[in-house]
C-alpha positions in Angstrom: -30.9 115.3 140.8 -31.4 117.8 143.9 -32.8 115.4 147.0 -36.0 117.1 148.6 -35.0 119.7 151.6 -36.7 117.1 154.2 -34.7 113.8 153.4 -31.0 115.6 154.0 -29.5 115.2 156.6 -26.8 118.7 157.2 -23.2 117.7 158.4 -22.8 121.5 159.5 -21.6 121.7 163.0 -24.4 122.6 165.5 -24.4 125.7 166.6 -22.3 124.4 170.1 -20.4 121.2 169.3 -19.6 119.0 171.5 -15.8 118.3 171.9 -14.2 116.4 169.2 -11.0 114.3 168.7 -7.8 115.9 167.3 -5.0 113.3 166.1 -2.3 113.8 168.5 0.8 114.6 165.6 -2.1 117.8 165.3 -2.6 116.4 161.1 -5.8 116.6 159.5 -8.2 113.9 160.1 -10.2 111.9 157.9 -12.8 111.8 160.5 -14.1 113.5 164.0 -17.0 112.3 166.4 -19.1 114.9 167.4 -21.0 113.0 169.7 -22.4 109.3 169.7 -24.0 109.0 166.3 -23.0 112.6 164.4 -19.6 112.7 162.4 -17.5 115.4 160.4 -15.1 114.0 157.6 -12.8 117.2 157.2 -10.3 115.7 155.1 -12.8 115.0 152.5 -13.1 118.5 151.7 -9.6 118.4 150.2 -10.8 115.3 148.0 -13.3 116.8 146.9 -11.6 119.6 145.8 -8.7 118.1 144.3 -11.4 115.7 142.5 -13.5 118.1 141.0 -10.2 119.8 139.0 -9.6 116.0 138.0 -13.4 115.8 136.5 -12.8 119.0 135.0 -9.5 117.7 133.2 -11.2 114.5 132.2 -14.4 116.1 130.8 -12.1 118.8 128.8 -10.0 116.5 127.7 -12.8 114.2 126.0 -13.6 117.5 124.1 -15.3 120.2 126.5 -12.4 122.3 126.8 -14.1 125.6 128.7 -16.6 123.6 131.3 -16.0 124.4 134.9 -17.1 122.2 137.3 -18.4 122.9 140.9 -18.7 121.3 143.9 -21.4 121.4 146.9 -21.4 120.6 150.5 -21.0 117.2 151.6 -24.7 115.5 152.8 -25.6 112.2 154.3 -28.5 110.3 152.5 -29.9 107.1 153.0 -28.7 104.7 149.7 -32.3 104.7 148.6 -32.8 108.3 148.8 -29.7 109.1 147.0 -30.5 106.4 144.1 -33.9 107.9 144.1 -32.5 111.2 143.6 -30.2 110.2 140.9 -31.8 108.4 138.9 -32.2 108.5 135.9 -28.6 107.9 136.0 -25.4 105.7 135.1 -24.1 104.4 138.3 -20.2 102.8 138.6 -19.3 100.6 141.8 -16.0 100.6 142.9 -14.1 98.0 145.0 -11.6 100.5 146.9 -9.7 98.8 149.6 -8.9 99.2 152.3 -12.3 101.1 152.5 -14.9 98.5 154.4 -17.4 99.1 151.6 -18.0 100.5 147.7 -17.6 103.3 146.2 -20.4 104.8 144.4 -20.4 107.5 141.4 -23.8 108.6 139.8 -23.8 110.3 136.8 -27.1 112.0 134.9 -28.0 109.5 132.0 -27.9 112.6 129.5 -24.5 113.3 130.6 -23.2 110.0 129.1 -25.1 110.8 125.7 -23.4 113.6 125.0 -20.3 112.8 126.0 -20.4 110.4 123.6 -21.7 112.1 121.1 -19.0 114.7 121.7 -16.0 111.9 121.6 -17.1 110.7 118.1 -17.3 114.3 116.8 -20.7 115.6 117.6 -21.7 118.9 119.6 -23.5 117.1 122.3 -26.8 117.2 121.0 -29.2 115.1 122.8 -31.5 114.0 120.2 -33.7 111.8 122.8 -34.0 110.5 125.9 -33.8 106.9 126.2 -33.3 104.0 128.8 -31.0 101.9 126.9 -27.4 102.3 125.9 -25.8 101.4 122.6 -23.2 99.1 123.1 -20.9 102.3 122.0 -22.7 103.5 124.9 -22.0 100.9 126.6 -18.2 100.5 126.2 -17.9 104.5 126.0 -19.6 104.1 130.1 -17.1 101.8 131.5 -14.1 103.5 130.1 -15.4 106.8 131.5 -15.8 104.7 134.7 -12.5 103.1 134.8 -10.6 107.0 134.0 -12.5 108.2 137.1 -12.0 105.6 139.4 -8.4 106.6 138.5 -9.1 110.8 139.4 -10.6 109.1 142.8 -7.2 107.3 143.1 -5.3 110.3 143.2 -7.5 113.0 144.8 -7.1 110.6 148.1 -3.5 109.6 147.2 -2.2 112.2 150.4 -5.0 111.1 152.9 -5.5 107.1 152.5 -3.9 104.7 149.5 -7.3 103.9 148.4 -7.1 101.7 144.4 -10.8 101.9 142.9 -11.3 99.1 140.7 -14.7 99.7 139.1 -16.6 96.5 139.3 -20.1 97.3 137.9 -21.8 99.7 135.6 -25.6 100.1 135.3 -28.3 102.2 135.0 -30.5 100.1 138.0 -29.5 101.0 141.7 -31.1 97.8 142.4 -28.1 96.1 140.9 -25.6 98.3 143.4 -26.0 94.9 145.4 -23.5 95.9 148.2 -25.3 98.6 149.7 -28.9 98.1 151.7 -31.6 100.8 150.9 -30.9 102.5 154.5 -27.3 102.0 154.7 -26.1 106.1 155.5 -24.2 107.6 152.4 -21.8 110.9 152.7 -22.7 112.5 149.2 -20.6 115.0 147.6 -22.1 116.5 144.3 -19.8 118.1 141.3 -22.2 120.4 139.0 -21.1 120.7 135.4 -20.9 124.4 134.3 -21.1 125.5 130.5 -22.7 124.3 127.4 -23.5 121.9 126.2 -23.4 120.8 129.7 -24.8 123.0 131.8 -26.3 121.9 134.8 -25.7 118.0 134.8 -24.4 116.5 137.9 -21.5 113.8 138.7 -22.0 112.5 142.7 -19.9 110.5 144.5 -21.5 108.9 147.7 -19.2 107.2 150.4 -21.1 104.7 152.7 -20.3 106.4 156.2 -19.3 103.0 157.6 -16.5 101.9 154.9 -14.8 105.7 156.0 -15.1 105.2 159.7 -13.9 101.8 159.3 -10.5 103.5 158.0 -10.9 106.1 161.2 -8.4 106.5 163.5 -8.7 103.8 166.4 -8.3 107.2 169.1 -11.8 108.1 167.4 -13.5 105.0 167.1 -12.7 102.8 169.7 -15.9 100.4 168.4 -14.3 99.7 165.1 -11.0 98.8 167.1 -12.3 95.5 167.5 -12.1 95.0 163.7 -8.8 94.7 164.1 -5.8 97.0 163.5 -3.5 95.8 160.6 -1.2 96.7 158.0 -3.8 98.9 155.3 -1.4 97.8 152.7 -0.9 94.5 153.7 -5.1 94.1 154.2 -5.2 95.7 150.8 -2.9 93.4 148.8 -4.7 90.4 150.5 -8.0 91.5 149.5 -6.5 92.3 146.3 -5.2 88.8 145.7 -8.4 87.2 147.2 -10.4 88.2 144.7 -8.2 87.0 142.1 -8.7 83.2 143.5 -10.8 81.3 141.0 -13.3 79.3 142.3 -15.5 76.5 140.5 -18.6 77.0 139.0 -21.9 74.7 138.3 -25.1 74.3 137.1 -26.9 70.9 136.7 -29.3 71.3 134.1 -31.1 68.0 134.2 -31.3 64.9 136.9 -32.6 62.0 135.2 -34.2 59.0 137.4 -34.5 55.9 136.3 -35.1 52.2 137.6 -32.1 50.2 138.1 -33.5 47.2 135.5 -33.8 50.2 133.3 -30.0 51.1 134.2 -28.9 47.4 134.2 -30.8 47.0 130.3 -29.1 49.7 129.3 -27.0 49.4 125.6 -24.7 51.8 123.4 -27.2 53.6 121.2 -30.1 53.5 124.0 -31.1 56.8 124.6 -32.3 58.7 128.3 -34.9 61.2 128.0 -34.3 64.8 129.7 -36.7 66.9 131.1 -35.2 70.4 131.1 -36.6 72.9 133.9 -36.8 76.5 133.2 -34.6 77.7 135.9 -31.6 75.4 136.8 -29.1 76.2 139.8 -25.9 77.6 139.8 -23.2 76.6 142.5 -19.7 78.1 143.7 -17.8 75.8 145.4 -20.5 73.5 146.3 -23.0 76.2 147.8 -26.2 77.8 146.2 -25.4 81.3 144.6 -28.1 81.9 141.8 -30.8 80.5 139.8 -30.4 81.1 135.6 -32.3 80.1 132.7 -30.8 77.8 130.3 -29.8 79.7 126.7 -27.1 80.5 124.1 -24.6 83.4 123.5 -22.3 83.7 120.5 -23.1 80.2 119.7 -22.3 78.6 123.0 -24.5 77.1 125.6 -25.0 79.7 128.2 -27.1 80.4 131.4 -28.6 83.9 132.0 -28.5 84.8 136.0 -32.1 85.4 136.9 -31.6 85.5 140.9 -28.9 85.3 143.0 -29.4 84.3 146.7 -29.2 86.1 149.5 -26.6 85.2 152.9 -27.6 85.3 155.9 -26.6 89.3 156.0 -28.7 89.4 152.6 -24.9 90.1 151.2 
């Protein structure tokens, strides 16, 4: 879970700094430019702090009652350094406006096993290690992600309004679609003390441009030209955005035939269907993913096998 020595990146301040910005009122700042590409985030050292008593709480409360949990230095890794370093691991995306990006937890794989096996009445034993989850597993995951996104909520509640709303849970980064393998990560990393969980990490891992998109403008005059509005406002937009429901379709076969064919046609006749293997699925007239044709709980159903790429390979 510890990433190699080389591939960290300190956010120490050199030894002679250049000058940073202060907020004028003389309040703490969610962020300071040291110079052209090198940034502090000071007022995520109080989030951090108030998050890891939060974890602590939650884990307690779900029947740990003496861990401790404790929290390291902040780092900046590349996304595919810090999925690398994770994994094996259960990893929960959260849509948090008004950051400009996800949110991203990591938790050891372990870790979710015992817990588990702790909430149904165990010890938290881990009998073996395995890739998949039971779908107790499963739901036991999301629930656990949904109660942290809610601990995030209010460890940031005094800095920035920020409402997590956890929108994927998996055990392959790969699926983490929003983030690009080099995109730059600040990773903070909460260490579990006491048995039976001694040891096992929780990491939360901000991309560094969603939190100097929510900068002040005196600090980054280059994200200015994003605009300046409400966060509120931006927030309950994007909010209500994503609520708009949007038609979805596949055509599974397209029959040709000649129009004498067509014109003979008669009530009983019958067309025969050739039915491809991978058929296309469209939102709102354009191309977003490619499925193969099958059935779940008794109904027709298509499985998503590949889901195209914008132009920004968003």
């Amino acid at each position: 879970m510890t990433a190699s020595a080389k591939s960290v990146k300190a956010v120490k301040a050199p030894a002679a700094p250049a000058a940073v910005s202060v907020p004028a009122d003389g309040g703490e700042s969610l962020l300071l430019r040291r110079a052209a590409a090198s940034y502090a985030f000071p007022a995520l050292e109080s989030v951090a702090n108030q998050f890891a008593r939060s974890l602590r709480d939650l884990v307690r409360a779900l029947g740990a009652p003496t861990i401790q949990v404790e929290r390291s230095g902040g780092e900046q890794l590349s996304f595919a350094e810090w999925s690398a370093a994770s994994a094996p691991a259960i990893f929960w995306r959260y849509h948090a406006p008004p950051l400009k990006g996800p949110l991203l937890i990591a938790a050891a794989r372990p870790l979710i096993l015992q817990l588990v096996d702790i909430f149904y009445g165990g010890r938290g034993q881990l009998a073996a290690e395995r890739e998949e989850l039971t779908d107790a597993e499963d739901r036991f995951a999301a629930r656990l992600g949904r109660d942290i996104g809610m601990q995030l909520a209010a460890a940031w509640r005094d800095k920035v309004a920020i409402e997590p709303e956890l929108d994927c849970v998996t055990g392959d980064p790969a699926k983490l679609a929003a983030v690009r393998a080099d995109d730059e990560l600040f990773v903070q990393r909460f260490t579990l003390r006491g048995a039976p969980f001694e040891g096992r990490t929780i990491v939360c891992a901000y991309p560094v441009a969603a939190l100097r998109g929510i900068a002040g403008d005196e600090l980054l005059p280059d994200a200015a030209s994003g605009g300046s509005g409400d966060p509120a406002w931006t927030g309950a937009l994007d909010k209500a955005l994503r609520g708009v429901r949007l038609p979805v379709r596949s055509v599974l076969a397209r029959p040709e035939i000649s129009l004498v064919k067509l014109l003979a046609l008669e009530v009983g006749d019958i067309i025969p269907l050739s039915m491809p293997r991978h058929v296309p699925v469209t939102v709102a007239g354009r191309n977003f993913a490619f499925g193969s044709i099958g059935e779940a709980n008794g109904n027709a159903a298509i499985l998503i096998d590949h889901i195209e790429k914008g132009p920004d390979h968003d």
